[in-house]
Structures are given as structure tokens and as C-alpha cells.
ROMIKE-854543 format. One record per residue (C-alpha): residue in three letters; y, x, z. Coordinates in Angstrom, 3 decimals, padded with zeros to 6 digits. Last residue first. Example, Ala and Ser with C-alpha at 12.3 -4.5 7.8 and 13.67 -1.06 7.14 Angstrom:
   code      north       east         up
    ser   -001.060    013.670    007.140
    ala   -004.500    012.300    007.800
***
This chain:
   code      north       east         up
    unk   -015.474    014.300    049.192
    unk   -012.954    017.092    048.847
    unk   -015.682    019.202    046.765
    unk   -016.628    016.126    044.655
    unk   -013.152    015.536    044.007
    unk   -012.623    019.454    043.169
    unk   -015.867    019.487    040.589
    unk   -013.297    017.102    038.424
    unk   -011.454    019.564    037.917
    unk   -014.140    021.933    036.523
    unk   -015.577    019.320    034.564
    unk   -012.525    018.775    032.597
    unk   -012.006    022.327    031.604
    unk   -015.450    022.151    030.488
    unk   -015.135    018.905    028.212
    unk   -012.000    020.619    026.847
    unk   -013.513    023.748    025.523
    unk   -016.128    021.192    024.427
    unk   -013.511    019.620    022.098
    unk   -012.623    022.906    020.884
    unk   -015.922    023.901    019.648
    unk   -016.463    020.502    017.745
    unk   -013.388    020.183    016.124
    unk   -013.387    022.159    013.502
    unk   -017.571    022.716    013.553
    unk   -017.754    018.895    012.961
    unk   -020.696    017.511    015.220
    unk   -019.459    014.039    015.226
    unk   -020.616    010.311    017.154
    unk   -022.078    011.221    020.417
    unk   -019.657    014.379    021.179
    unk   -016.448    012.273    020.214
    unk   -017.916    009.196    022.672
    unk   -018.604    011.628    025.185
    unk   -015.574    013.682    025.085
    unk   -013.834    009.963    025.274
    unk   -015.618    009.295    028.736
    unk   -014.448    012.588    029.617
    unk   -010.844    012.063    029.167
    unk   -011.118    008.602    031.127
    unk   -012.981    010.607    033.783
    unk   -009.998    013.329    033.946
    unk   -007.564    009.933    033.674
    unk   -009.116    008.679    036.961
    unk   -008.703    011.902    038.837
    unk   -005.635    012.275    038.067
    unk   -004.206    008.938    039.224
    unk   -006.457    008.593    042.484
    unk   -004.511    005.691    043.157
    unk   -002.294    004.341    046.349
    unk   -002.125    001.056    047.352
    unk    001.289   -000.372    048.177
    unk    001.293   -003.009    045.957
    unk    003.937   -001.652    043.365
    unk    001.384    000.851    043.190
    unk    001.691    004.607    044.416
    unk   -000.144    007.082    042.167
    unk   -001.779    010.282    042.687
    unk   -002.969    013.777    041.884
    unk    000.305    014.248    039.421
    unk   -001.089    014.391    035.903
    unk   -000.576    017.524    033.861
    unk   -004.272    018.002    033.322
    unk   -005.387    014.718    033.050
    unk   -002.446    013.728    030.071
    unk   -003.642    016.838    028.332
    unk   -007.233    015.663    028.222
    unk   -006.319    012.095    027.417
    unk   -004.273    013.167    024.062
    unk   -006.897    015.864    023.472
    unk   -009.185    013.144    023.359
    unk   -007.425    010.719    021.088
    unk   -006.814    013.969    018.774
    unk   -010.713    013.805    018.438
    unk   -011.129    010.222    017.900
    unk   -008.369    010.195    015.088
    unk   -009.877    013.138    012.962
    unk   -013.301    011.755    013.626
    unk   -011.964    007.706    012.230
    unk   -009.929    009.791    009.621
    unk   -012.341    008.578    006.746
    unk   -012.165    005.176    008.367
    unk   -014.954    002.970    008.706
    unk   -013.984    001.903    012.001
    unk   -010.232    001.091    010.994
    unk   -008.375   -001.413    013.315
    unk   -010.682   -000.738    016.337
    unk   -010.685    003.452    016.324
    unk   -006.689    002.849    015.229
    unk   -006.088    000.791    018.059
    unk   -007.454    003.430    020.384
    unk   -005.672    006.486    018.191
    unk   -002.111    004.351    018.863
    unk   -003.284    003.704    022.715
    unk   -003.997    007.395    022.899
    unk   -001.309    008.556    021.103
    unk    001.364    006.415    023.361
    unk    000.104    007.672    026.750
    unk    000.113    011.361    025.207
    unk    004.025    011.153    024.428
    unk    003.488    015.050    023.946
    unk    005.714    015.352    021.027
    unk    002.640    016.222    018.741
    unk    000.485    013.848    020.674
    unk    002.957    010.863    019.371
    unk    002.885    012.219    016.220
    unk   -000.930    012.040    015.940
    unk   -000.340    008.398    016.784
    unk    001.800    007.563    013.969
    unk    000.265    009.920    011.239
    unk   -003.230    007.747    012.205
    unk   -001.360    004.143    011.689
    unk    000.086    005.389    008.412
    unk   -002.492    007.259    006.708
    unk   -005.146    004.153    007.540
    unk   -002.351    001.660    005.944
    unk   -002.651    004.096    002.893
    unk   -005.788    004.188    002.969
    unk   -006.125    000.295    002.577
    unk   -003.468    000.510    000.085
    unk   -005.926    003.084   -002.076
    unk   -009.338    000.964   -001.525
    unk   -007.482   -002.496   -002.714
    unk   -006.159   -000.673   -005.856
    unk   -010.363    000.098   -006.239
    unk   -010.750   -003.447   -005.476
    unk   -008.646   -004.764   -008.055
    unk   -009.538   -002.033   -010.716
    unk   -013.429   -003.184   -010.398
    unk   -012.319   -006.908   -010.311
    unk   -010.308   -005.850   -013.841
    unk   -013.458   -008.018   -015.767
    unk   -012.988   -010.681   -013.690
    unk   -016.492   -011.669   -011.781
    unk   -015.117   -012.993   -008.558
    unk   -011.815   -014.478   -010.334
    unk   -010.326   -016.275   -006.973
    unk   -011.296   -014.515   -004.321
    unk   -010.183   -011.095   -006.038
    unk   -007.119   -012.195   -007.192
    unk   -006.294   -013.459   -003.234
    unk   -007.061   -010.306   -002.479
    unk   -004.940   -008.594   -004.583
    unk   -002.318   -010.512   -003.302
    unk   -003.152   -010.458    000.144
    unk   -003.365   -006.553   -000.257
    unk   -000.168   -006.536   -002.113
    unk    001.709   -007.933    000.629
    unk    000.258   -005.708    003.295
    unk    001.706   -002.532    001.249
    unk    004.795   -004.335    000.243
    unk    005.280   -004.410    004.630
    unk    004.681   -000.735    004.772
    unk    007.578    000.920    005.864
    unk    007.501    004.070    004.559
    unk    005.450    007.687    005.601
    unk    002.739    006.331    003.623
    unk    004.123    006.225    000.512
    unk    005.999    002.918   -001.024
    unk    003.599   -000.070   -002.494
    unk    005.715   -001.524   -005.489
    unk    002.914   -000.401   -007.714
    unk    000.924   -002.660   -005.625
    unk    002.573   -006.035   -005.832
    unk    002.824   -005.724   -009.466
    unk   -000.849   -005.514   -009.630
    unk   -001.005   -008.779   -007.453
    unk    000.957   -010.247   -010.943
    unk   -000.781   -008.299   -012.995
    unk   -004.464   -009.470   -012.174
    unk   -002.776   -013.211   -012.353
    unk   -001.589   -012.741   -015.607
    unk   -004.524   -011.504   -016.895
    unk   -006.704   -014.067   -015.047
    unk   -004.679   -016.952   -016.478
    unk   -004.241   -015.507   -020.133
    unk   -006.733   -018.079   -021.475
    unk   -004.495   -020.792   -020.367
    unk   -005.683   -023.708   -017.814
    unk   -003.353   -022.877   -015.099
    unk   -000.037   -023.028   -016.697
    unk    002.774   -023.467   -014.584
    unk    001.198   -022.170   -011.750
    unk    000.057   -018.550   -013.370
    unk    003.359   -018.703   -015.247
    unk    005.483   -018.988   -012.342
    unk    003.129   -016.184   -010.298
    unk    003.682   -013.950   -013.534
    unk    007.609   -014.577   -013.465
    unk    007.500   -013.378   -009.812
    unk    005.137   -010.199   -010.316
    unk    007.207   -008.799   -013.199
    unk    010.835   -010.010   -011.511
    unk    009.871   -007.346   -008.643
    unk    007.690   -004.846   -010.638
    unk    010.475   -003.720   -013.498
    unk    008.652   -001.149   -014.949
    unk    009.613   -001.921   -018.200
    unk    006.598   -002.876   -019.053
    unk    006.010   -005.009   -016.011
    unk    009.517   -007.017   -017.047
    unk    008.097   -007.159   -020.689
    unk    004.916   -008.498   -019.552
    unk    006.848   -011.824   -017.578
    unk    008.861   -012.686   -021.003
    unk    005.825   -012.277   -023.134
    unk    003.543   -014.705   -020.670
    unk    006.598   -016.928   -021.033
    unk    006.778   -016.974   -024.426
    unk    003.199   -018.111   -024.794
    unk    003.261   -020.973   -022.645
    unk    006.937   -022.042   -024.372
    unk    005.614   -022.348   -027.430
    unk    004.301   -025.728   -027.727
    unk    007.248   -026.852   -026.379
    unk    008.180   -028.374   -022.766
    unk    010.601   -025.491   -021.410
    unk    011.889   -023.499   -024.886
    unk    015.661   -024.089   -024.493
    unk    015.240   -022.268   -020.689
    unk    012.991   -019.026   -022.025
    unk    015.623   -018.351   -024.837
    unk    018.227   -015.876   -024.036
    unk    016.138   -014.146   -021.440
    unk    013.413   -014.040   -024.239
    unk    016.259   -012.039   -026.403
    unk    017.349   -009.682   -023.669
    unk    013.230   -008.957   -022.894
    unk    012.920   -008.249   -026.665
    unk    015.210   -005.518   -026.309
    unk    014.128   -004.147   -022.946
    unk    010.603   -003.914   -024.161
    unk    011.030   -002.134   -027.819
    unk    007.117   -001.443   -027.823
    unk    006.982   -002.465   -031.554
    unk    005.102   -005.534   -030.326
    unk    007.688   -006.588   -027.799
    unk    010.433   -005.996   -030.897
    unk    008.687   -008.191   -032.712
    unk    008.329   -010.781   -030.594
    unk    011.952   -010.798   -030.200
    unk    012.379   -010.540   -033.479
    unk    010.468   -013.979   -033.808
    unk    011.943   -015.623   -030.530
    unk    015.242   -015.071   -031.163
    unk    014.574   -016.082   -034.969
    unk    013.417   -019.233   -033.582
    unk    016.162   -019.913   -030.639
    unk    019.227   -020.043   -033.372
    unk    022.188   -019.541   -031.598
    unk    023.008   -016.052   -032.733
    unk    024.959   -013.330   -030.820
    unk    021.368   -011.902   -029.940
    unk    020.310   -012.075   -033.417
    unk    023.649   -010.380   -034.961
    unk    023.226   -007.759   -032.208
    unk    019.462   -006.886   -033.407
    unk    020.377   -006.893   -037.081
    unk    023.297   -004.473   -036.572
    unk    020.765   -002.336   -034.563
    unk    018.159   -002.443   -037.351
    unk    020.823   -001.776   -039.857
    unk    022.022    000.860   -038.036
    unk    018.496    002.578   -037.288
    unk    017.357    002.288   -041.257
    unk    021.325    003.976   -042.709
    unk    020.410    006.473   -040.638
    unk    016.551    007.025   -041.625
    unk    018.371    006.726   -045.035
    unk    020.863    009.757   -044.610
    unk    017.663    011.183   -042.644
    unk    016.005    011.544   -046.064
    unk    019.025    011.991   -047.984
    unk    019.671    015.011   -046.740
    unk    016.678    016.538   -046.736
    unk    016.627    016.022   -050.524
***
């Protein structure tokens, strides 16, 4: 009896992939399209998505063609296939802006966008992209019913663009390129200010100045001629960002370090006032 159970469940697949091959072999556009429906409702994405491939040109100007086309442009996002999925959903958004699947399709076309995001660590051009896209959804369909996943999706690149910027200019301090962290953390301070790594970033700007002070040479000779109190102007640069830190966060990890620094940069300074 067993058997002939999966004897039939056999006899069920091959006939089902004999039927499939005879379809896409066929010339007939309607039964392409009706399997191929069928398949796309059976979950069978890559299957249907052969057929609609087969058919999408021949169907240009029918009735049909608006809701082929929205099939054709979910099966590449089912499959996980974000590149064509977000390009055949921007064709169908302008090729058919008065259907009822507008804001669906245009929700998955930015979404497309951000699952092509990479990590942090990455280049993060996509990132940028799907921002604008998302965006752009989110100007355009204020009271869509996915505008709470758009601006949540919004929230995560954001961070990620925050994760990128401050892992930049903390490397710089960890290789001791302190001019470079400092103008990374400053530009990170102005890019981000309501940044959950603003404190992280404001205190590693600090020790960045603090350890550029202290190995400074005492000073400078400009292309001018002049000559600058090098040392002594990067010790008050270091203190004016103590201050800043001190004004803004109390943060027991940082806190007790950063006035460690504050004192070690009020004892040099104490020598200018000595040798003036």
C-alpha cells in the first residue's frame, strides 16, 4: 500500500514536470500565462517567472498585460532577486500609475533597494540609494499603510551610515592618524547630531586631540615665516573639546577617563603661563 502511495506521488511530480516543459515549449501565450499564474500562486516562483519571461513582450497593450507585469516584477522579489525586482517595479509603477497596486509596487520597489543594502563595513553607495528611494515612497504615499515599515527601514540604513562614518574615524585613532579622527569624529558630530554614537564619537574626538597635544613638537614654522605655538594651540583645542564632552555626557565609561585627560592637559598648559 506504501508503495503505491509514493508510486502515484511519482507518477503526480512527472506529470507535473512533463506538463510544465510542454507549456514552456508551447506557443500559446494563454496557457503560459494561466500555469504560470498558477505556479506563482503555488509558490513555484522561478517557474512561473520562466513562463512570464516568455510572455511579458506579446502581452504589451492588452487588458492583461497590467496584471502580468505586477506578477512578473513579484516573482523576481520572491526569488530574492532584488536588482531586476526593484527595476521591473519602477517600469510598472510608470507604466501604470492609476492601478490599485501602485503603492504596493512602489513600497517594494524602494524595499528592493534596501535588502540590497551591504553591512556597514561595505561600500555604501546601495545604502544612499535606498534611502532616496524610500524616501521618495514616503513623500509620495504619506499615509500608506507600509509608511510605518518605510521609515523604520529608513531608521536601520540611517544607522548603518552612522556605523560607517564613526568605525572610520575611530580607526583612524586606533592607528594613531589623530589629525584624520578628529576631522572624521568632527564631521560625524555635524552629519549625525542625534546619533546614538554622537557620546561615543565626541569622546574618542577628544582623545584624538589630547594625544595629538601631547606628542606635538612645541612649534611650527609657516610657509610665511611666522612661527606657531603648535602645541600649545592643540592643548587648548583638546580642552575646548573636554568642555564640550563634559557639558553634554556624564557616562561613568567615559567620564573618568576624559577628566584624566582634562588634568593632564592643564598641567601643560600651566608651562605657557609659567614661560609667560
Amino acid at each position: 500500500m506504501k508503495k503505491l502511495f509514493y508510486t502515484l506521488i511519482l507518477v503526480a511530480i512527472f506529470s507535473g514536470c512533463s506538463e510544465y516543459q510542454k507549456t514552456l515549449k508551447s506557443e500559446n501565450i494563454a496557457d503560459k500565462f494561466k500555469i504560470g499564474e498558477a505556479l506563482y500562486k503555488e509558490g513555484k516562483f522561478s517557474k512561473a517567472n520562466r513562463l512570464f519571461a516568455q510572455i511579458v513582450p506579446k502581452y504589451r497593450g492588452k487588458p492583461q498585460a497590467q496584471k502580468l507585469m505586477y506578477l512578473y516584477s513579484n516573482s523576481f522579489y520572491k526569488m530574492k532577486d532584488y536588482y531586476v525586482a526593484g527595476y521591473q517595479f519602477e517600469r510598472f509603477v510608470s507604466s501604470y500609475p492609476e492601478s490599485e497596486k501602485l503603492e504596493e509596487a512602489s513600497f517594494l520597489s524602494a524595499k528592493s533597494y534596501y535588502m540590497l543594502s551591504p553591512i556597514y563595513s561595505k561600500d555604501q553607495t546601495e545604502t544612499k540609494e535606498a534611502i532616496e528611494k524610500l524616501q521618495e515612497f514616503i513623500n509620495l504615499f504619506p499615509e500608506s499603510e507600509y509608511l510605518p515599515e518605510a521609515n523604520k527601514l529608513v531608521k536601520e540604513l540611517d544607522f548603518k551610515l552612522e556605523m560607517k562614518a564613526y568605525s572610520i574615524a575611530k580607526q583612524y585613532n586606533h592607528i594613531s592618524d589623530f589629525p584624520a579622527s578628529i576631522k572624521s569624529f568632527d564631521n560625524f558630530v555635524f552629519d549625525f547630531p542625534g546619533s546614538t554614537l554622537r557620546e561615543d564619537a565626541m569622546f574618542y574626538r577628544l582623545d584624538s586631540a589630547y594625544k595629538l597635544a601631547m606628542n606635538s613638537r612645541e612649534y611650527k614654522k609657516t610657509i610665511e615665516g611666522t612661527i606657531v605655538h603648535l602645541k600649545k594651540e592643540r592643548l587648548e583645542t583638546a580642552k575646548e573639546y573636554y568642555a564640550s564632552f563634559k557639558k553634554i555626557y556624564v557616562n561613568p565609561e567615559y567620564i573618568e577617563a576624559a577628566n584624566v585627560i582634562s588634568e593632564d592637559l592643564e598641567e601643560e598648559l600651566k608651562k605657557y603661563s609659567t614661560k609667560s
